[in-house]
C-alpha positions as CSV (number, residue, x, y, z in Angstrom):
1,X,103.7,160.2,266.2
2,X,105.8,157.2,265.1
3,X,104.6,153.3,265.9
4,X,106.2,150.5,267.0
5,X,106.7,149.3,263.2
6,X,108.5,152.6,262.5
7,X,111.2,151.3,264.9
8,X,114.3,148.8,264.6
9,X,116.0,147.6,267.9
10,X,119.2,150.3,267.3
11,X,116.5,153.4,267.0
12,X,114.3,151.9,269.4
13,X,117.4,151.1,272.6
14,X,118.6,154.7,271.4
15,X,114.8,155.9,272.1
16,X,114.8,154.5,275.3
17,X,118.3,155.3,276.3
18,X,117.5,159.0,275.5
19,X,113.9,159.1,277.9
20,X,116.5,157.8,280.3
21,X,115.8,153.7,280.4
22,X,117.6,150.6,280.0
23,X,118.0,150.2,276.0
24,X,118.1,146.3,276.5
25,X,115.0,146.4,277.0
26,X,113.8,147.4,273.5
27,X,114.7,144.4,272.1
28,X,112.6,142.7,274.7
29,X,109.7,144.9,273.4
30,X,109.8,144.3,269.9
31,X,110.1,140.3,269.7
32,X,107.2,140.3,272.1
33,X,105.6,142.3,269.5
34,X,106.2,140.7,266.3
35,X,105.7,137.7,268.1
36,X,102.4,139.2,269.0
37,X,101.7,140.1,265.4
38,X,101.1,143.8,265.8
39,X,99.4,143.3,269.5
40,X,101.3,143.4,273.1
41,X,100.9,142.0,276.8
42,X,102.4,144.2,278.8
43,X,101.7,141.8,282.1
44,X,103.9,139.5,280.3
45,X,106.3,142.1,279.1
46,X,107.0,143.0,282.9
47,X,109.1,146.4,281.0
48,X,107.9,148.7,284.4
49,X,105.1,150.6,285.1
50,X,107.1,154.1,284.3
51,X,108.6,152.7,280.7
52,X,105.4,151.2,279.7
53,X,103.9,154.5,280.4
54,X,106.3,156.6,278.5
55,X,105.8,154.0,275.7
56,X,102.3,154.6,275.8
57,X,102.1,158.0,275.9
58,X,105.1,158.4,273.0
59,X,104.6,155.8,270.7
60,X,101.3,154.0,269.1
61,X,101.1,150.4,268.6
62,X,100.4,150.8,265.1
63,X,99.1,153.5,262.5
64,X,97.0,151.5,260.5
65,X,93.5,150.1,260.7
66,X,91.6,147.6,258.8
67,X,89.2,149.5,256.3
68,X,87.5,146.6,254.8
69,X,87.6,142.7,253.9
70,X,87.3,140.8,250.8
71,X,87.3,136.8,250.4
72,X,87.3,135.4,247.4
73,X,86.1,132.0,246.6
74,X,88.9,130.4,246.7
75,X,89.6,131.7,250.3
76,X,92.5,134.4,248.9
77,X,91.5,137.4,251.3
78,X,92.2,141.3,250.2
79,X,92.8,143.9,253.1
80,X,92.5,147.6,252.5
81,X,94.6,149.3,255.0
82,X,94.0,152.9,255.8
83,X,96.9,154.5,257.3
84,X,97.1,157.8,259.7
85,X,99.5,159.4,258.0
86,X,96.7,159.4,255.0
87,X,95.7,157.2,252.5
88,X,95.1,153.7,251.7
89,X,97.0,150.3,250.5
90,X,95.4,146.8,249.6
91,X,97.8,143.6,250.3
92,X,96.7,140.0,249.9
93,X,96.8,136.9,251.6
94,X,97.0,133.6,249.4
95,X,96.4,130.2,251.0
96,X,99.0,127.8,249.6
97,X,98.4,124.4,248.5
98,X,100.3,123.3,251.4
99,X,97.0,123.7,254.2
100,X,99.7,124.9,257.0
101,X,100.7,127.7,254.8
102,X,100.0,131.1,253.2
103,X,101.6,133.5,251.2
104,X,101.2,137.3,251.3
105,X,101.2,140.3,248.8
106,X,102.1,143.7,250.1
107,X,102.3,147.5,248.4
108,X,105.3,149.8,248.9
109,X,103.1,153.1,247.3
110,X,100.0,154.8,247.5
111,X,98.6,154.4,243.5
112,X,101.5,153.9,241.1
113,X,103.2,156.5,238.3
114,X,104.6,153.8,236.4
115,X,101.4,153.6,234.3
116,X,101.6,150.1,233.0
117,X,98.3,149.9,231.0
118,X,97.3,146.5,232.1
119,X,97.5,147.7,235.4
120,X,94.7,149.0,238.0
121,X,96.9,150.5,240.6
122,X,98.4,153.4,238.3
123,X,95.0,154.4,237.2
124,X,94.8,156.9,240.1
125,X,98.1,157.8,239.8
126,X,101.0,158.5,242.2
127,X,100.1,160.0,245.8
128,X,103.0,159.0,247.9
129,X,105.9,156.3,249.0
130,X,104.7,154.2,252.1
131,X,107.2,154.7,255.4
132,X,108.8,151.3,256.3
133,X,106.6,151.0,259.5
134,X,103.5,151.2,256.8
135,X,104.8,148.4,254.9
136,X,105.5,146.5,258.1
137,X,102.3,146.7,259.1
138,X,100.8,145.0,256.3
139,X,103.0,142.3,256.6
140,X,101.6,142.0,260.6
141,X,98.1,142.2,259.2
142,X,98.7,139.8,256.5
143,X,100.5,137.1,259.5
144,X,97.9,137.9,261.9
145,X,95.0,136.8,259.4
146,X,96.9,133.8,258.6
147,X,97.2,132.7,261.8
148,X,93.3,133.4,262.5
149,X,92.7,130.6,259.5
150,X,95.7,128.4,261.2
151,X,97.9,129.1,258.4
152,X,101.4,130.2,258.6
153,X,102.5,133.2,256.5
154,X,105.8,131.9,255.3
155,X,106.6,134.0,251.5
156,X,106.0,137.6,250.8
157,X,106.0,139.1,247.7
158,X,106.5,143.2,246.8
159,X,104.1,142.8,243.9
160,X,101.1,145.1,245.3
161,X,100.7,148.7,244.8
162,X,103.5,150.6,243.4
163,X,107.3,150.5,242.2
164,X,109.3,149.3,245.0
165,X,112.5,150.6,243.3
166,X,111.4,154.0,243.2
167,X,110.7,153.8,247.2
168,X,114.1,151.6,248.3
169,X,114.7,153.3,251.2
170,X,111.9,152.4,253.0
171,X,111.8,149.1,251.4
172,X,115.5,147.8,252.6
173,X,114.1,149.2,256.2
174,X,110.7,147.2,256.2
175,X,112.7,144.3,254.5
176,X,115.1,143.9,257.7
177,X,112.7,144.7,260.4
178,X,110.5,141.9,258.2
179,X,112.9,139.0,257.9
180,X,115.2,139.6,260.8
181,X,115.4,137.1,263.8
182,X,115.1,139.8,266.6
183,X,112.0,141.1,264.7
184,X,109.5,139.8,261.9
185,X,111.7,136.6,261.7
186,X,110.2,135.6,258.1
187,X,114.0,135.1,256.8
188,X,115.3,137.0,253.9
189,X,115.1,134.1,251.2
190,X,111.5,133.9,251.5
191,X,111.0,137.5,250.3
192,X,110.6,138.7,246.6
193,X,111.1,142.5,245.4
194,X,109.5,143.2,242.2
195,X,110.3,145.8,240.0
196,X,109.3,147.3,235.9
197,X,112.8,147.5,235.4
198,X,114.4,150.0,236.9
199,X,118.2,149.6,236.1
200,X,119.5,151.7,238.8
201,X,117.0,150.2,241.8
202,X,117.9,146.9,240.9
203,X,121.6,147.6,241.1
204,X,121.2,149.2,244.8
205,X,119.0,146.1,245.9
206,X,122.0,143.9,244.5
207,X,124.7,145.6,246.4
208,X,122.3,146.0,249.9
209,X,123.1,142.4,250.0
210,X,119.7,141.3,251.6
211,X,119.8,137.9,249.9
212,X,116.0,138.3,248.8
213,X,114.8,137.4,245.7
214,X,113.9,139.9,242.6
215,X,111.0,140.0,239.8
216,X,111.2,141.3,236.6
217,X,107.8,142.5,235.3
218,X,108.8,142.2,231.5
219,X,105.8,141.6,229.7
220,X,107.5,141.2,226.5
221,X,110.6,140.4,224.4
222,X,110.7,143.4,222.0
223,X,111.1,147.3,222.9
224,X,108.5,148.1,220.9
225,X,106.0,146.0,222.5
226,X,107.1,146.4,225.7
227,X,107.2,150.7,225.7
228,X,103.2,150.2,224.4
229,X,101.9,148.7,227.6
230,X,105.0,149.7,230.0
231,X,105.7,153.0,229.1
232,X,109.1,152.8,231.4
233,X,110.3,150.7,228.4
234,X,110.5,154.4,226.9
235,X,114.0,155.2,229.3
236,X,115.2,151.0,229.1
237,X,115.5,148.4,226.9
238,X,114.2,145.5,227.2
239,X,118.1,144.1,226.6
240,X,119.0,146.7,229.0
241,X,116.6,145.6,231.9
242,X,117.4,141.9,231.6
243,X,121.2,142.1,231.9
244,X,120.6,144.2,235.0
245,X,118.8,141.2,236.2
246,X,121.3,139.0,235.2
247,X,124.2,140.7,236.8
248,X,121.6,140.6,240.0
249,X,121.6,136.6,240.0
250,X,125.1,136.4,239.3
251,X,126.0,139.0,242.3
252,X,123.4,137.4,244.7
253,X,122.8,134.2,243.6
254,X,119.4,134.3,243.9
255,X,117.3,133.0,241.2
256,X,115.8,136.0,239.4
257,X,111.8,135.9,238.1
258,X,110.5,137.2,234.7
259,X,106.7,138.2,234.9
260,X,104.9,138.0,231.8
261,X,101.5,139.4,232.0
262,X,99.6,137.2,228.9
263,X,97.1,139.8,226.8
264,X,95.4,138.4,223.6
265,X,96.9,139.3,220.5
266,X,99.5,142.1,221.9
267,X,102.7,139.9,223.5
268,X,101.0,136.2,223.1
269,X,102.0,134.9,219.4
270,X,104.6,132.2,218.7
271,X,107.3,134.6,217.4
272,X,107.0,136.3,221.1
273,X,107.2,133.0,222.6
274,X,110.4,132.0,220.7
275,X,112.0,135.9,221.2
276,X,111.4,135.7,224.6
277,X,112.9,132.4,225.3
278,X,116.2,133.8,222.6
279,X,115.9,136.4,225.6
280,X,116.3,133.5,228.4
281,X,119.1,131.7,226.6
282,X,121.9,131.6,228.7
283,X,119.7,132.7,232.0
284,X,118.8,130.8,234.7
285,X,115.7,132.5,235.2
286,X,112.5,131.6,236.0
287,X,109.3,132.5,233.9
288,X,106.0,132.9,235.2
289,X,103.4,133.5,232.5
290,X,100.6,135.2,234.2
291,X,96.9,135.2,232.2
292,X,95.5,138.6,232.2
293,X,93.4,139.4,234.9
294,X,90.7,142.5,234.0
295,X,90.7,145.9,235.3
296,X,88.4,147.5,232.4
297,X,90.1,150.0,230.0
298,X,93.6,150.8,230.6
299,X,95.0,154.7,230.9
300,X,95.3,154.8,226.8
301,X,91.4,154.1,226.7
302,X,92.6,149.9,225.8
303,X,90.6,147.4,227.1
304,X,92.5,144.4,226.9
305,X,91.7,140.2,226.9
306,X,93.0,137.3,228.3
307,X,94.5,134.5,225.7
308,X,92.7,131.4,225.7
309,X,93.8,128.8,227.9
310,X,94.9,126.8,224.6
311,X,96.8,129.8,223.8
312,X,98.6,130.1,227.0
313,X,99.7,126.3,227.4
314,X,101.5,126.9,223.7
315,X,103.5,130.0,224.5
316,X,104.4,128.2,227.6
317,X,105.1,125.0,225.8
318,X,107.1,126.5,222.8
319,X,109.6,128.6,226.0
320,X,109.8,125.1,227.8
321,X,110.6,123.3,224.2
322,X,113.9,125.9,224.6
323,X,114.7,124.9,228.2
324,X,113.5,127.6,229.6
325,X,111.7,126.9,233.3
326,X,108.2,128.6,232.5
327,X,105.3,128.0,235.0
328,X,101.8,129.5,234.4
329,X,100.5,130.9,237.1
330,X,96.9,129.7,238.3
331,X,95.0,133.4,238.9
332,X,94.0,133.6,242.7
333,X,91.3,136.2,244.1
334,X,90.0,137.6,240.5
335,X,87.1,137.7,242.0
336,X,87.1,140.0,244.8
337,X,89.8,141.8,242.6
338,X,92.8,140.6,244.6
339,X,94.5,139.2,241.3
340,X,98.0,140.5,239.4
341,X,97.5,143.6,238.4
342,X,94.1,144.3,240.4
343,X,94.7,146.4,243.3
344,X,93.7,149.8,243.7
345,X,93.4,152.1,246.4
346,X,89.6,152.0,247.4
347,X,87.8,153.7,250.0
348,X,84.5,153.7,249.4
């Protein structure tokens, strides 16, 4: 059975034209719906007794439910979202400085096969891609939550479980029922698609002309660095990957980000720091240094550290130094395991 989130207004008027009803109506349906965050009124909807039964007995609301809760101390909330279809997803809502305003993290995969070894979702491995409607229906869980806090979700990031190049499809599809007016109505520019470098996704995402933004998840300057903890740096280059993104920002011309997950003593020294910004040279690209955040030993049996704050501010200020735009990002839900590089598909 498919849910409401499974549906744009095109496949949903064609639905309704084809059980014999007026198709303007489905556009009716699914702003009170996303407007509704996930929930509906059908008193207010005023659709018809015979349409709103047909709806009911065809189509559920959603195909998700909320498996459990964590907040951390600083109020950044984790959701584990079990779906019908089978399996399980965590997404996160951040509260942003700003007190009117959150942003939200959501998966495109069950468990991950890129095997980055700093990484907690690919421990499990790969199970399956998430359906568009699935990834919608984080985002509804993430904007309903914010609104219970009286926050507005108004960023979402494709950083959670998963390589979101390697399930574009259903991406592109959650993207536009996500950002659209007639629909989620979060706008495109305030959504970011992350990827490990895959050359060919990023190319596709380009020419889909959604005017989103895309992450890089480098994590460092040099291939053979890079193919030790991101074993995708195996098929690209790191020289490879970046002018992929670069030819994204110039097609787009939206402001591509490098993530650099920091870990102690493997892609934190001063020569990194000065390769990496020889990397940016040229690029308008935005770098955001991210401190390790622990998952325990890594697939190859690693267990890695984070640099010392010292450390970080000096690979940071040695990339600045070059005119590079580096930022280090302050870690947000560690605690509940919510952070970069955290999530994991957990049951029990």
């Amino acid at each position: 059975m498919q849910s409401l989130c499974d549906h744009d207004v095109d496949s949903l008027a064609k639905q309704f034209a084809d059980w014999g009803f007026k198709p303007i109506q489905a556009g009716k349906l699914l702003r009170a719906f996303y407007d509704g965050d996930g929930a509906i009124d059908w008193q207010e909807l005023h659709l018809g007794r015979q349409l709103q039964a047909q709806i009911e007995a065809e189509i559920k609301i959603r195909l998700s439910h909320l498996f459990t809760t964590r907040i951390s101390v600083d109020g950044t909330s984790k959701f584990l979202l079990a779906f019908d279809r089978g399996g399980a997803v965590e997404c996160v809502l951040m509260p942003a400085y700003d007190p009117i305003r959150a942003a939200g993290c959501v998966s495109s995969q069950i468990g991950c096969a890129m095997g980055c070894d700093f990484c907690a979702s690919t421990k499990s491995g790969f199970e399956r891609n998430l359906e568009a409607g699935e990834i919608v229906e984080q985002f509804l869980t993430l904007r309903r939550h914010a609104a219970a806090c009286g926050r507005r979700l108004s960023t979402l990031v494709f950083m959670g479980m998963g390589e979101p190049m390697h399930n574009l499809d259903n991406v592109i599809a959650a993207v536009r029922r996500i950002a659209s007016p007639e629909m989620g109505n979060l706008g495109f520019r305030n959504i970011t698609i992350s990827t490990v470098g895959i050359i060919a996704g990023i190319e596709r995402l380009a020419e889909a002309d959604l005017n989103v933004h895309l992450a890089l998840s480098l994590h460092a300057p040099d291939d053979q660095t890079r193919s030790r903890i991101v074993p995708t740096g195996r098929k690209f280059s790191v020289a490879e990957i970046v002018a992929a993104a670069k030819s994204f920002q110039e097609r787009t011309g939206r402001v591509v980000n490098i993530e650099y997950c920091l870990l102690e003593g493997v892609n934190d020294s001063d020569e990194q720091a000065r390769a990496l910004a020889d990397l940016m040279d040229g690029f308008r690209a935005h770098v955001n240094l991210i401190p390790y955040n622990p998952i325990g030993p890594g697939l190859s049996g690693t267990s890695y550290r984070t640099p010392p704050p010292a450390k970080i501010s000096a690979f940071g200020a040695i990339l600045r130094s070059r005119g590079v735009v580096a930022h280090i990002r302050r870690t947000r839900g560690d605690d509940v395991s919510a952070a970069c590089g955290q999530l994991r598909e957990m049951m029990a």
